[in-house]
C-alpha positions, -999 to +999 in steps of 0.1 A: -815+027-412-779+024-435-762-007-434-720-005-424-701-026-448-669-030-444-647-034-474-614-057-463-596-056-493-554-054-494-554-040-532-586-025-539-576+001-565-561-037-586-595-057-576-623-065-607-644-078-582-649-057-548-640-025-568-671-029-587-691-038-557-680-010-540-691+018-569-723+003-570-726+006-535-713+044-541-744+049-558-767+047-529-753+067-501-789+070-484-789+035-476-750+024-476-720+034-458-686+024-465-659+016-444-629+008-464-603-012-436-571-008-456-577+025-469-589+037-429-557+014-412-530+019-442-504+008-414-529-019-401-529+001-367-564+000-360-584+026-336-601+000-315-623+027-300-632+047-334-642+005-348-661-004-318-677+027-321-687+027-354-700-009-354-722-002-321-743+025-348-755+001-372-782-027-365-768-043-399-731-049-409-718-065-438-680-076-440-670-076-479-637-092-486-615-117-509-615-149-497-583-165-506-559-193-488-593-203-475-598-173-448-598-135-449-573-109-455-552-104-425-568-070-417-596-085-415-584-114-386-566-085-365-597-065-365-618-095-350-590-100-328-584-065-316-620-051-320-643-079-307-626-071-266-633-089-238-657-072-219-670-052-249-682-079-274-681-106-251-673-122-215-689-124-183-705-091-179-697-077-211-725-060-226-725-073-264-724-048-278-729-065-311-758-088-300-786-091-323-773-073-354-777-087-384-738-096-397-730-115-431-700-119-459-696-106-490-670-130-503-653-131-539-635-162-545-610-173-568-620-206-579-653-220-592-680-231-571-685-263-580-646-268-565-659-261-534-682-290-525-674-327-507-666-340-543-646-319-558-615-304-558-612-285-520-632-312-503-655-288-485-681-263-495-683-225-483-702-229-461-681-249-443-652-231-447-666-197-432-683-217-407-656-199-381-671-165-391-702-177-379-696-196-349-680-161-344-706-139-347-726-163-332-702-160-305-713-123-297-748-133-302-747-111-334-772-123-360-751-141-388-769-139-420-760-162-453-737-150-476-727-135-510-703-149-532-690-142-566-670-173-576-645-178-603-627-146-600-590-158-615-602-179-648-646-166-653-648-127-645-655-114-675-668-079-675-703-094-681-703-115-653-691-086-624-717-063-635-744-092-633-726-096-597-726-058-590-764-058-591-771-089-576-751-079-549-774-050-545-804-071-546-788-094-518-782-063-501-816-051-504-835-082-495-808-078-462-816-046-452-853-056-455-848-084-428-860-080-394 
């Protein structure tokens, strides 16, 4: 079966980073479909039905994104807000509809990894700081998965360095979709 992923990113067409995922991903259309938030929801009025519909046909989902301010592009926030209903996703009763799919990130961040641990510069690791995506997902009973991240975007993305993170991204992808 494909894997979604969703692609949450405010300025694709200017990105180094997600723009280059996303072609790579282009190349395999038998395992991979895109969903591209901003470009779908250019007025970031989102078709709750149409989303919830979409996510309920895939066992495996991956949500690729930015990661700056420390959280996700505001899209991305409405969309759990909005799409992830009462009753739907969650709640007494509700169905969950997302429960037991296998959900992780695709993150690109700005700064350099070694910035994100307990001794340097941001205090806290990754991990920790998309620990609400998982309690989240976990939330739904969805299956959150680890992570991807390319790190270093604004000072260490050389054009070497994103293709090495195009197809490694493919390889976490693959070892993903492999998952049962």
């Amino acid at each position: 079966m494909k894997t979604l992923v969703m692609i949450i990113h405010p300025n694709l067409e200017n990105s180094l980073v997600n723009k280059r995922w996303m072609e790579e991903l282009e190349k395999y259309p038998d395992k991979y479909v895109l969903h591209d938030l901003y470009g779908a929801y250019p007025d970031e009025i989102i078709d709750i039905e149409r989303e919830q519909q979409l996510v309920e046909a895939f066992d495996k989902i991956i949500f690729q994104f930015p990661f700056y301010w420390f959280n996700c592009p505001p899209l991305f926030k409405k969309w759990l807000d909005e799409v992830l209903t009462h009753g739907w996703a969650y709640g007494k009763g509700s169905e969950y509809k997302l429960a037991g799919k296998k959900i992780a990130l695709s993150i690109s961040v700005g700064i350099n990894k070694a910035d994100y641990h307990p001794s340097g510069r941001y205090k806290y690791t990754l991990e920790q700081l998309t620990a609400p995506f998982e309690i989240t997902f976990e939330y739904i009973r969805a299956d959150y998965q680890p992570f991807y991240a390319f790190y270093g975007v604004e000072h260490h993305a050389s054009a070497e360095r994103v293709e090495k993170s195009a197809k490694a991204y493919i390889s976490f992808l693959e070892e993903f979709r492999i998952k049962v």
